[in-house]
C-alpha positions as CSV (number, residue, x, y, z in Angstrom):
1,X,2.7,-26.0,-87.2
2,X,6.6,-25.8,-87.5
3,X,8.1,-29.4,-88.0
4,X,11.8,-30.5,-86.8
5,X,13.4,-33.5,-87.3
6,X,16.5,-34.6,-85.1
7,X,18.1,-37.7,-85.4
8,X,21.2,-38.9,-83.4
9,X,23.9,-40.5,-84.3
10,X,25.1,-43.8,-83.0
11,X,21.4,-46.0,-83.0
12,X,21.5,-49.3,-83.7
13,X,20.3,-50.4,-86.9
14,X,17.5,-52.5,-85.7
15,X,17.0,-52.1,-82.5
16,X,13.9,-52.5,-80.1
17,X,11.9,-49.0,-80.4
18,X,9.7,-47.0,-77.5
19,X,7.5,-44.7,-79.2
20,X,6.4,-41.8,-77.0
21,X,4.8,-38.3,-77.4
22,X,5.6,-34.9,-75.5
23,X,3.6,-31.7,-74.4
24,X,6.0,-28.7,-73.5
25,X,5.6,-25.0,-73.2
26,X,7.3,-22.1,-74.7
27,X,6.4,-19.2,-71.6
28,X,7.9,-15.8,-71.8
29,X,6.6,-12.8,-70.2
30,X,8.8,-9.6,-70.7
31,X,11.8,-10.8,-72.3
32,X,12.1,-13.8,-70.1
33,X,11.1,-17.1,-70.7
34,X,9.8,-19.8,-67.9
35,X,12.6,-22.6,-68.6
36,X,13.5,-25.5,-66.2
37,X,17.0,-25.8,-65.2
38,X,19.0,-29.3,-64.0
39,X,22.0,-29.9,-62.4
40,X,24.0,-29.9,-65.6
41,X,23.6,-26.4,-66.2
42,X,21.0,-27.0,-69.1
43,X,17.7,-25.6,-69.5
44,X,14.6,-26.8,-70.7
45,X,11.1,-25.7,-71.7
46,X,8.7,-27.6,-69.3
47,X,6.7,-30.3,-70.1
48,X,6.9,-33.9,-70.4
49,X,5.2,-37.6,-72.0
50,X,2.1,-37.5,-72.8
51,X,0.0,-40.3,-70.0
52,X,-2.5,-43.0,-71.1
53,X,-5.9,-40.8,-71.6
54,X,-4.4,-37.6,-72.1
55,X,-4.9,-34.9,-74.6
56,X,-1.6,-33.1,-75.7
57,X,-3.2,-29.9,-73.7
58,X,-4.0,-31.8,-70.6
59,X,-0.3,-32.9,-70.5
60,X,0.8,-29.5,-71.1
61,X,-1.1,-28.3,-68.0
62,X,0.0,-31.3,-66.2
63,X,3.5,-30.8,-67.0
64,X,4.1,-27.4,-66.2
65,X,1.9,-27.5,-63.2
66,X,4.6,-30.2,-62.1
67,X,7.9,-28.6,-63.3
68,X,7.5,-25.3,-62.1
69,X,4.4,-24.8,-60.1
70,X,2.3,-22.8,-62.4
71,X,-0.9,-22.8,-63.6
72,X,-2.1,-22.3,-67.6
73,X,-4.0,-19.4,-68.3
74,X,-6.3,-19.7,-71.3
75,X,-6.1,-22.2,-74.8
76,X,-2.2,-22.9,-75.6
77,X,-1.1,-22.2,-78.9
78,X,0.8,-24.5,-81.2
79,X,4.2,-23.9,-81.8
80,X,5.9,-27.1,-83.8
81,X,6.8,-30.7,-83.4
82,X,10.3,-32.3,-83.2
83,X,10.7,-35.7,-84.0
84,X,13.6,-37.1,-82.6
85,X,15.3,-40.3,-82.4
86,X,17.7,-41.0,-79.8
87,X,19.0,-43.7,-77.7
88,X,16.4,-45.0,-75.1
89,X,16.4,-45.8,-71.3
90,X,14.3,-48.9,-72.1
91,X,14.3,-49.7,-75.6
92,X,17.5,-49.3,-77.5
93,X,15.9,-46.5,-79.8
94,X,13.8,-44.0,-78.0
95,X,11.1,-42.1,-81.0
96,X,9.6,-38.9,-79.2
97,X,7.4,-36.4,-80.8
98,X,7.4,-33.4,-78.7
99,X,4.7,-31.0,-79.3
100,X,5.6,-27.5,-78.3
101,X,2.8,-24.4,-77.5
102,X,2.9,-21.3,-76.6
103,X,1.4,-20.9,-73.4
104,X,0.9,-18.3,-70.7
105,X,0.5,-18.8,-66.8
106,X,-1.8,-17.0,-63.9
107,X,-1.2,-16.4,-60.6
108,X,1.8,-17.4,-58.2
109,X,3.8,-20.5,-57.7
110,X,2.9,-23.7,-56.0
111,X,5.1,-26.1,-54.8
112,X,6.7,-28.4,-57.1
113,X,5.7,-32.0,-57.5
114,X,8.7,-33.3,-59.4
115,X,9.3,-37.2,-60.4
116,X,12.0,-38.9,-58.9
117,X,14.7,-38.8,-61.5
118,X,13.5,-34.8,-61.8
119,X,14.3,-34.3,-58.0
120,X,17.3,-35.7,-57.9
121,X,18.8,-33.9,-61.1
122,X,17.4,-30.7,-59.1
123,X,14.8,-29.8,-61.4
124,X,14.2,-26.1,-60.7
125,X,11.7,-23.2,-62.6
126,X,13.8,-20.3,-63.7
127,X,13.2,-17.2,-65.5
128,X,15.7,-16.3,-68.0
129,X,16.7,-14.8,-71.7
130,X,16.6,-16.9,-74.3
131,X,20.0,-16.3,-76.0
132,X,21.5,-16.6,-72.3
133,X,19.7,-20.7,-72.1
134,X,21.0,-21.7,-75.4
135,X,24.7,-20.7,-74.8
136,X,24.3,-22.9,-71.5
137,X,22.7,-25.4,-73.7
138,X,25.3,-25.2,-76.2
139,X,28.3,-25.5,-73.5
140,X,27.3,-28.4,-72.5
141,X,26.5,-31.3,-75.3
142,X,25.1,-34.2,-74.8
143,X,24.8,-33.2,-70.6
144,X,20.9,-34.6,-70.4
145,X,19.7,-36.7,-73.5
146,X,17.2,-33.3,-74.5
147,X,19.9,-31.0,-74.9
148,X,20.0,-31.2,-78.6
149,X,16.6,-31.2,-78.7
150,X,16.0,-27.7,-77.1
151,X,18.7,-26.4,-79.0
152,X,17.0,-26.8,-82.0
153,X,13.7,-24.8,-80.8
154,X,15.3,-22.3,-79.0
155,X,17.7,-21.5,-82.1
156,X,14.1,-21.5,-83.6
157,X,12.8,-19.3,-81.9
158,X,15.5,-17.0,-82.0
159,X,15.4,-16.9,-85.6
160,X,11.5,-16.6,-85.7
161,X,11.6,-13.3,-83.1
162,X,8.7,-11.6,-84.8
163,X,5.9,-14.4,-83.6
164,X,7.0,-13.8,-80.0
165,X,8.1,-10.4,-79.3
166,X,6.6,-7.4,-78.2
């Protein structure tokens, strides 16, 4: 499993910490990929924390379920891990570990069933290239607090092309 490490400027030295962890899918099926799209023009792989009694797979299915009405199809694959450390919502230092898979989905949409913050940033399941996400992603730094985040898998990715294509 591939390991990142991103770590943004500007955290307090000690401040209060919220640890949480992450399960989000890397979908692609020709040479699209299933991303979620906000507001700010970003895109995202979907997927989210990780709830109390959860396995990093039952999140996943959870997750993407949620984000873009699809369901998983068969064991997901690991991908990697990005450690990041950014400023929190709650604490003053958020520590995420987002575990990414490779995935695949079955049958047709359902409706979404997005969280509040998620519906009103217009959350939205979109199927597009790759190398057209991160040149949104790149044109808009700093837009949602996972920008830099998916910027660093997708540039991954990218440069990884023989795990992925067909």
């Amino acid at each position: 499993m591939r390991e990142f490490f991103l770590t943004l400027p500007g955290l307090p030295e000690n401040g209060t910490v919220f640890r949480r962890r992450a399960a989000r899918g890397i979908i692609r099926q020709g040479g699209r990929f299933l991303l979620v799209r906000t507001d700010a023009g970003d895109y995202k792989f979907p997927g989210g924390g990780v709830e109390e009694g959860e396995t990093l797979e039952s999140a996943l299915c959870r997750e993407v379920r949620e984000e873009t009405g699809y369901t998983l199809a068969g064991a997901p694959s690991a991908y990697g891990v990005v450690h990041e450390r950014r400023r929190g919502r709650t604490a003053d230092i958020l520590e995420m570990d987002s575990y990414y898979f490779f995935c695949d989905i079955s049958g047709e949409a359902a409706p979404l069933r997005l969280d509040p913050y998620e519906a009103e940033e217009h959350f939205r399941p979109v199927w597009v290239p790759l190398e057209e996400a991160l040149s949104a992603n790149r044109a808009v730094p700093g837009a949602t607090p996972w920008v830099d985040r998916e910027i660093l898998v997708m540039e991954a990715l990218l440069g990884g092309r023989e795990t992925w294509e067909s």
